[in-house]
C-alpha positions in Angstrom: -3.8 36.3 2.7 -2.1 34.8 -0.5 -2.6 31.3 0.9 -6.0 32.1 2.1 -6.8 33.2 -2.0 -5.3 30.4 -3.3 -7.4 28.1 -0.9 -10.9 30.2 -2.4 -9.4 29.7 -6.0 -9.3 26.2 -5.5 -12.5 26.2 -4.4 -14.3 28.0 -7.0 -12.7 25.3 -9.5 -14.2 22.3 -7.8 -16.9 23.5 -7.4 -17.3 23.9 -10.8 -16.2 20.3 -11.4 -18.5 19.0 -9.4 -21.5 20.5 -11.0 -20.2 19.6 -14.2 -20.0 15.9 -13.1 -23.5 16.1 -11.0 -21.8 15.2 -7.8 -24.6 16.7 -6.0 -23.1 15.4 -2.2 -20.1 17.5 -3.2 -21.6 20.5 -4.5 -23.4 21.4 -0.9 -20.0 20.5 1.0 -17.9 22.7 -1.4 -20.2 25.4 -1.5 -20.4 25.5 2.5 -16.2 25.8 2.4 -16.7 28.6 0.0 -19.0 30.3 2.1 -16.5 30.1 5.2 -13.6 31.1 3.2 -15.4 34.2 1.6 -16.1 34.8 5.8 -12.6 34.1 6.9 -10.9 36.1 3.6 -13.4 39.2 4.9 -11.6 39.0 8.4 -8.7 38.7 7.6 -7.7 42.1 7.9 -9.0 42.3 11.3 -7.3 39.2 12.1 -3.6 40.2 11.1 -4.1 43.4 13.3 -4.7 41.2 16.4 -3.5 37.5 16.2 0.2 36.2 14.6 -0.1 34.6 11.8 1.7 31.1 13.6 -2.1 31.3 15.9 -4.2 31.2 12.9 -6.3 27.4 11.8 -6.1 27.2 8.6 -5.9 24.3 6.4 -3.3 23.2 4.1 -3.9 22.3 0.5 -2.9 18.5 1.1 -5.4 18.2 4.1 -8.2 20.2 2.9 -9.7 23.1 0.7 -12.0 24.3 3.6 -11.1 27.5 6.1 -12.8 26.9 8.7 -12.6 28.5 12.1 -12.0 26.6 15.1 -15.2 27.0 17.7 -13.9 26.8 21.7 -14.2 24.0 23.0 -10.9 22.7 22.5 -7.1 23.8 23.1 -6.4 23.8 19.2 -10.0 25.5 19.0 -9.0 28.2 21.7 -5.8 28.8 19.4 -3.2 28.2 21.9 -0.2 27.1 20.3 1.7 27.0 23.1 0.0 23.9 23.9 1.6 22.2 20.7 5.1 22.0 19.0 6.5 23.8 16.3 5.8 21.7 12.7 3.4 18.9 13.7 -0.2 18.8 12.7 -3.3 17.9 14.0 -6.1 16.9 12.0 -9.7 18.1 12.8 -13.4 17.7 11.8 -14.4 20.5 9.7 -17.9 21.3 11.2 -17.5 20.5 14.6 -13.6 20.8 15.3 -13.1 17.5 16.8 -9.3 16.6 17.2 -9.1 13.4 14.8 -5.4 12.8 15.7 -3.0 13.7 17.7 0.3 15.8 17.0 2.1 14.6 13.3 4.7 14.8 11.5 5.0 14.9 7.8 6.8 12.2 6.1 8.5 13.4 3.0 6.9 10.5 1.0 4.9 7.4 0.8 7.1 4.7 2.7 7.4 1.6 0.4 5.6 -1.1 2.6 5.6 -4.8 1.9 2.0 -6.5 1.3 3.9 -10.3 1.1 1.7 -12.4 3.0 5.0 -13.1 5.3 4.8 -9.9 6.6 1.6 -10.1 7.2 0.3 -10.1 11.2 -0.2 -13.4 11.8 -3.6 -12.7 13.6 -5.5 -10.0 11.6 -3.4 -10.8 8.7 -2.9 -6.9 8.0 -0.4 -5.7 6.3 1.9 -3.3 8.2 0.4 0.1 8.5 1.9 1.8 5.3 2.4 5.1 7.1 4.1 4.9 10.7 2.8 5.9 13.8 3.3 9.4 14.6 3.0 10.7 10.7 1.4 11.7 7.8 2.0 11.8 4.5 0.4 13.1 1.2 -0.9 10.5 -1.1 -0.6 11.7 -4.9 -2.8 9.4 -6.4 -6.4 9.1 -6.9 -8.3 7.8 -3.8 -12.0 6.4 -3.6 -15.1 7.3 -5.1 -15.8 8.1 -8.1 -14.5 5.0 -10.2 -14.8 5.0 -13.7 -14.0 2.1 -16.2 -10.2 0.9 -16.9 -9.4 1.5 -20.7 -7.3 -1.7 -21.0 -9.9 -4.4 -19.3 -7.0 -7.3 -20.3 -4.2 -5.7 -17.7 -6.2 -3.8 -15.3 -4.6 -2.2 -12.7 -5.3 -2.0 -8.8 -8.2 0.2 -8.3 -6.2 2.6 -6.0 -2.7 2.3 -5.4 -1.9 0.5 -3.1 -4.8 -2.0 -3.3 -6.6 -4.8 -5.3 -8.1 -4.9 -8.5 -11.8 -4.3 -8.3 -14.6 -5.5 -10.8 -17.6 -3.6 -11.0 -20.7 -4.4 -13.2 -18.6 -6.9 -15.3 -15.9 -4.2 -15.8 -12.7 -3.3 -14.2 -12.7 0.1 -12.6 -9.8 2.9 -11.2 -10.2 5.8 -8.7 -10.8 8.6 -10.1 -11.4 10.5 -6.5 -9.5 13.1 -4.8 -5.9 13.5 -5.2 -3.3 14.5 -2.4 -5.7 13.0 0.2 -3.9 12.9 3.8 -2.7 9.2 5.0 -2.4 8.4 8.4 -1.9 5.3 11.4 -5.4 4.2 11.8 -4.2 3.8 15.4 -3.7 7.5 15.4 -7.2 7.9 14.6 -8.5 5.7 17.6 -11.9 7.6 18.0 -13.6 7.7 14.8 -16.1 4.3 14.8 -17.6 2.5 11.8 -20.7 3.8 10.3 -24.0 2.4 11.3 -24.4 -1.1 10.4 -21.1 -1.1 9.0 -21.8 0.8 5.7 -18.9 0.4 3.1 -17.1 -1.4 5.3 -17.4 -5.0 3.0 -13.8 -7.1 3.2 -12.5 -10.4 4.0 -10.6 -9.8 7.6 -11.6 -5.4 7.1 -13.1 -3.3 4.8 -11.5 -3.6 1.8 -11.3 0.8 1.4 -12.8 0.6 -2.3 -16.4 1.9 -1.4 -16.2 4.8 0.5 -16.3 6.6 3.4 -16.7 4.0 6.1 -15.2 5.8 9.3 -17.2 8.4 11.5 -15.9 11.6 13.8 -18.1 11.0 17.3 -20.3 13.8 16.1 -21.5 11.1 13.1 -20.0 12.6 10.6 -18.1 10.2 7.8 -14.8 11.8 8.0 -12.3 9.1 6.9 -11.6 5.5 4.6 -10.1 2.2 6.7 -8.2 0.4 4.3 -8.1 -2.7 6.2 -8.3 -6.5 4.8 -6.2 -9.1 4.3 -5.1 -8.4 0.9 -4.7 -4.9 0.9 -2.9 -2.2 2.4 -3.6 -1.1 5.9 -4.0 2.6 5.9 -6.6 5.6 6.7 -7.5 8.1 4.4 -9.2 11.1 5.7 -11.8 12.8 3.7 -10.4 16.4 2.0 -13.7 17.5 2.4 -14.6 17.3 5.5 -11.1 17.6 7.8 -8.5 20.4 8.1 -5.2 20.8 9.2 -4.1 22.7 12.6 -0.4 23.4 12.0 2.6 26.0 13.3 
């Protein structure tokens, strides 16, 4: 239940932000996690007199502010646990509870992952993925949208970290999006697709990751950012809004 609270809290306080700053997109996606925690915080009794707490799909701050409740369809939506191992996580769509990966581990930080063209693949020229196969990690920075002007224009720095320095309107700009977004393989995340006719997907050899959302859940929903061109990282970031974390 404390958890559960803390999640709401949260909540409340972007929301708040979000209607200060006018981010309209974010107000209706916040306010529809609210409503589902208020549901799942007034079950909750009911809940701990029937199901053990290690059952329940909830998700964790780094992943995700929402509570939703897995639907059926699914072995992680039928709350089986048995079907999956003690500490890994699996990722899902908020709305519809589509698996987004598979079982991951968390990696205790960031690994530090060369960009130098040598290390480069000689064929897509990407750099290697900066979080392994099999993992997840937490990124503490700000990632994507919104991006507000650098103060010092004569040393700007990259726009999100890793990443290039991006120009915008004659200006240099910096994330100032959500922090403690969740990093993964974009090979763990083989079935999300581009959004139709590749929107925000702009890059050299791959979307470059500064514009947004550009990767969809198979219901159509933009759930995640490729980072993928030839001078940037190579790296998914799922969207905090819209994906939770199934864990034991």
């Amino acid at each position: 239940m404390p958890r559960l609270e803390e999640i709401h809290a949260n909540l409340l306080d972007r929301l708040q932000e979000a209607k200060e700053q006018g981010w309209l997109g974010e107000v209706a996606a916040i306010e529809a996690s609210l409503a589902a925690a208020e549901q799942k915080l007034a079950a909750m009794p009911d809940l701990a007199t029937r199901t053990p707490p290690s059952t329940w799909a909830c998700p964790i701050s780094a992943a995700s502010s929402r509570a939703s409740t897995p639907s059926s369809e699914t072995r992680m939506r039928r709350g089986s646990p048995e079907h999956y191992n003690e500490g890994m996580t699996v990722f899902l769509r908020s709305k519809c509870g589509t698996a987004i990966t598979p079982e991951l581990a968390e990696s205790a930080a960031i690994p530090d992952v060369s960009d130098d063209e040598r290390d480069r693949d000689k064929e897509t020229r990407r750099a290697p993925s900066t979080v392994p196969r099999g993992h997840y990690a937490i990124d503490p920075e700000p990632w994507g949208p919104p991006y507000v002007v650098q103060d010092d224009q004569e040393h700007p720095k990259p726009a999100q970290s890793p990443g290039p320095v991006v120009c915008r309107e004659a200006s240099f700009v910096i994330s100032a999006g959500s922090r403690h977004t969740v990093m993964v393989h974009p090979d763990d995340a083989v079935g999300l697709q581009p959004l139709p006719n590749w929107e925000n997907s702009n890059g050299c050899c791959g979307p470059t990751g500064d514009e947004g959302l550009n990767r969809a859940c198979p219901c159509g929903a933009p759930v995640a950012t490729l980072a993928a061109d030839c001078f940037g990282p190579f790296e998914l970031h799922l969207d905090s809004l819209g994906t939770y974390a199934f864990s034991q």
